[in-house]
C-alpha positions in Angstrom: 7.8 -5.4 4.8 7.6 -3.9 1.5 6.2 -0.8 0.8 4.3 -1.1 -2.2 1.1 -3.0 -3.4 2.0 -5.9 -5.8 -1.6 -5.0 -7.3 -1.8 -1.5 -8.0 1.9 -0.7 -7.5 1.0 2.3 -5.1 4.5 3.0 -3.1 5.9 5.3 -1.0 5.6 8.8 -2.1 7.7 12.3 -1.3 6.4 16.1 -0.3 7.2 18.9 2.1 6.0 19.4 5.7 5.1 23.3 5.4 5.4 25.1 8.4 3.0 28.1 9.1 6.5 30.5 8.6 6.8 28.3 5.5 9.9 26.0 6.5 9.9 23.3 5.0 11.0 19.6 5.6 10.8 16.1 3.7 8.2 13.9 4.7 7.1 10.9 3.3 3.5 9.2 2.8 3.4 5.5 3.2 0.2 3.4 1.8 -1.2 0.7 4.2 0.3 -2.2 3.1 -1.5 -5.2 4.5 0.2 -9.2 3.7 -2.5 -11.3 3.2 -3.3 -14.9 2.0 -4.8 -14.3 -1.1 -5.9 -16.4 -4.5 -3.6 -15.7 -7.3 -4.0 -17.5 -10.5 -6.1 -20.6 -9.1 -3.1 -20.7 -5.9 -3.1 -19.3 -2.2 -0.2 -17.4 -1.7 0.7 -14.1 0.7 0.9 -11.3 -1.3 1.7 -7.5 0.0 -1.6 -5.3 -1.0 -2.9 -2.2 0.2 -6.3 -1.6 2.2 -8.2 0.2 -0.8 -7.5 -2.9 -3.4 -8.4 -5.1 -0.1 -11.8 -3.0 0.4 -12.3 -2.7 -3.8 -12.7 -6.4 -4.4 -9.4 -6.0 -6.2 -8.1 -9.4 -4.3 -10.2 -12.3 -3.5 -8.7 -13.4 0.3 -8.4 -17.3 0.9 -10.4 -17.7 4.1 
């Protein structure tokens, strides 16, 4: 599945895990990305969005 949100465009996004001795590793911070069956432009299609545009209103889910 994609990691991104075709509404908002949030994606995947890079830091450090910090370590109490202040090691650090990569880590990475993936959105939930949800597909859903949404209305686009008058059409049903499945689209890739992430919970906070879901829980904004952003997308109007076909039911």
């Amino acid at each position: 599945m994609a990691n991104y949100c075709e509404i908002c465009g949030k994606g995947t996004q890079s830091g450090m895990n910090v370590s109490h001795s202040h090691l650090k590793t990569k880590k990475t911070w993936k959105p939930n990305i949800q597909r859903v069956r949404a209305v686009v432009d008058g059409e049903v299609k499945r689209v890739n969005v992430c919970t906070r545009c879901l829980r904004s209103g952003k997308v109007q889910r076909d039911v």
